[in-house]
C-alpha positions in Angstrom: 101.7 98.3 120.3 100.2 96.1 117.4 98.1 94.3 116.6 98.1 91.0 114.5 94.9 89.4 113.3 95.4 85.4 111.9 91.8 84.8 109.8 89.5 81.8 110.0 86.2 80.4 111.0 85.9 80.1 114.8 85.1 76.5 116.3 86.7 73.2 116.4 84.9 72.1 112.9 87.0 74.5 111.1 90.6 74.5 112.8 92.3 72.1 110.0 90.7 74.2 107.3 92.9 75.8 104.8 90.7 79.1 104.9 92.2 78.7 109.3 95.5 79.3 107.9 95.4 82.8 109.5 94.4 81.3 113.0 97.2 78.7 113.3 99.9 81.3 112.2 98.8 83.8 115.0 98.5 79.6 117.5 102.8 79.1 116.1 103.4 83.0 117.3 102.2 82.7 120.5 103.5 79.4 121.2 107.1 80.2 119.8 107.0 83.6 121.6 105.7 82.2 125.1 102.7 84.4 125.0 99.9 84.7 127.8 96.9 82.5 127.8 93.7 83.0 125.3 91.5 85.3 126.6 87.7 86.0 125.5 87.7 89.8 124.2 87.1 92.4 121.6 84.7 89.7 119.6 87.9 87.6 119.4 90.4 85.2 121.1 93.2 87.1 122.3 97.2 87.0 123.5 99.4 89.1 124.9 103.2 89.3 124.8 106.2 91.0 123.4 108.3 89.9 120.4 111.8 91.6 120.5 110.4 94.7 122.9 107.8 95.5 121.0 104.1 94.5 122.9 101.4 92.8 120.5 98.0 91.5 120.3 97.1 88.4 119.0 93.9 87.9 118.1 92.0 85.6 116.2 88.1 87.0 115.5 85.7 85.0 117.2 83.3 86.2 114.3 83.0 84.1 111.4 85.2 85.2 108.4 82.9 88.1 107.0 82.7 90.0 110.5 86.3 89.9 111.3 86.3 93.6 110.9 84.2 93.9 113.9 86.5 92.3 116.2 89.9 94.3 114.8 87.9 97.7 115.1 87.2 97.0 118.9 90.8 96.3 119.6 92.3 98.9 117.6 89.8 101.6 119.3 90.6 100.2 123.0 94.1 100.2 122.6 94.7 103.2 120.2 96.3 100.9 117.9 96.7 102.8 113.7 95.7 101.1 110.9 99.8 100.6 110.1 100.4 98.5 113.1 97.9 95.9 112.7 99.3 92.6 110.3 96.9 90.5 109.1 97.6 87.0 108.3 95.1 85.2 105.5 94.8 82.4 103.4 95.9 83.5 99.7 94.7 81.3 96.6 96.8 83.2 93.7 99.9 82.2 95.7 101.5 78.4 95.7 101.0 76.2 98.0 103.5 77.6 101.1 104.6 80.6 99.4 104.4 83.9 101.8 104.5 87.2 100.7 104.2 90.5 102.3 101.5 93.4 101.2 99.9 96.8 102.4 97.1 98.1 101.2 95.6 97.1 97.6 92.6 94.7 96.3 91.5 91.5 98.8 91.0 89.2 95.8 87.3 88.6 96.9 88.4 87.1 100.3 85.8 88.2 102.9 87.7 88.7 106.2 89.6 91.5 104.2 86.2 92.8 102.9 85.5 92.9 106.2 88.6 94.9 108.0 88.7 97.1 104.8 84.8 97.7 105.4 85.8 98.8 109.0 89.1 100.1 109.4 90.6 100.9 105.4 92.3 99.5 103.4 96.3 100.0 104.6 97.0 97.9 106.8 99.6 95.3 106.4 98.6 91.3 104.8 100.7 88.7 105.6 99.5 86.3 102.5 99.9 82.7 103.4 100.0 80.7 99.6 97.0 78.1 99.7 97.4 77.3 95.8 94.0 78.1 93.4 91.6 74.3 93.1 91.7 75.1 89.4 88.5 76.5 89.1 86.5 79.0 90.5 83.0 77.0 90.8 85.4 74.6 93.5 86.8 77.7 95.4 84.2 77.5 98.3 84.2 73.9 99.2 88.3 73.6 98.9 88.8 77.0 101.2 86.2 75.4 103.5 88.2 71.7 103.6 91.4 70.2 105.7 94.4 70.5 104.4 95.3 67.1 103.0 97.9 64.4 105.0 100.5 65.2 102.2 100.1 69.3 102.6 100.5 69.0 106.7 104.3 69.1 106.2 104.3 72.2 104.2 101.9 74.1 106.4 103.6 73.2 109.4 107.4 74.2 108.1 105.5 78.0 106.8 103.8 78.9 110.5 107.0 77.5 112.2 109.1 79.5 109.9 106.8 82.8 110.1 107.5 82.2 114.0 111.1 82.1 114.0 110.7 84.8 112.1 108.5 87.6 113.4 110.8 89.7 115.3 111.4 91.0 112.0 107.8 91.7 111.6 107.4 93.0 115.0 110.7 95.9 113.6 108.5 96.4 110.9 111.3 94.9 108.2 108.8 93.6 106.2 111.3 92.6 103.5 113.6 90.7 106.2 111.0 89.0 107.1 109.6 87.7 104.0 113.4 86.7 103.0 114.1 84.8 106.3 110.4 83.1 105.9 111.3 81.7 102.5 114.8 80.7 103.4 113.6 78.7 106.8 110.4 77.0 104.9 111.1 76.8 101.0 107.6 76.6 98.9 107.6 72.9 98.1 
């Protein structure tokens, strides 16, 4: 089994925020993949299915952003799940706008949820970093994570969690490498 995590503030406030990136790549999985129904556990909204044989979790934390290690501890303890099976998918401001690239381990680049899981589980587990693109300065961070994605970004963000989809039974084989290539061939960073 594993375990993915999408990251994001919970409530309907925050859904078209570009710091919910996490949340609707883990929505675009379960949808492609025809998995089960959301259902309240582990701190978190949760789905179940398989993706080329191999069963995973879905979850998105029902925390805000800063706990989201609570709700990943509580899965991974209940099902017996190692830190190298749970994928994390986050919002990435050093990356262009709808790049993707793959990670394990290393620094979380002062983003909270990561604090948070690293905090509670370690540090390796695997980051699927979705390019949000930097506001330019670091006194505007806050309030652009924390804002919709604009009219003329929709496109973008739409092709990448359709893409990352179509793509995850890579993920779920754990060809990390594959799937990064097929992601970027299927959704090109505009």
């Amino acid at each position: 089994m594993q375990i993915w995590v999408g990251l994001g503030n919970p409530g309907e406030k925050y859904s078209g925020h570009r710091h919910n990136i996490g949340f609707m790549a883990i929505d675009a999985i379960g949808d492609t993949h025809g998995f089960g129904p959301e259902k309240s556990q582990h701190k978190a909204l949760c789905r179940i299915g398989t993706i080329g044989g191999t069963k995973i979790l879905l979850m998105k934390p029902s925390t805000f952003m800063n706990e989201s290690g609570q709700a990943v501890q509580s899965a991974s303890a209940f099902y017996k799940v190692p830190l190298d099976k749970i994928i994390v998918f986050h919002d990435e401001l050093d990356l262009a706008p709808g790049k993707l690239r793959v990670k394990c381990g290393g620094g979380i680049a002062g983003h909270n949820g990561l604090r948070s899981i690293r905090q509670h589980m370690g540090e390796d587990f695997y980051r699927i970093r979705m390019g949000i693109g930097h506001p330019g300065h670091k006194d505007r961070v806050h309030s652009y994570v924390l804002s919709n994605f604009s009219k003329t970004e929709q496109p973008w963000v739409e092709d990448l969690n359709d893409a990352l989809a179509r793509a995850s039974d890579h993920l779920a084989a754990t060809e990390m490498d594959k799937f990064q290539t097929r992601v970027s061939l299927l959704a090109p960073a505009p």
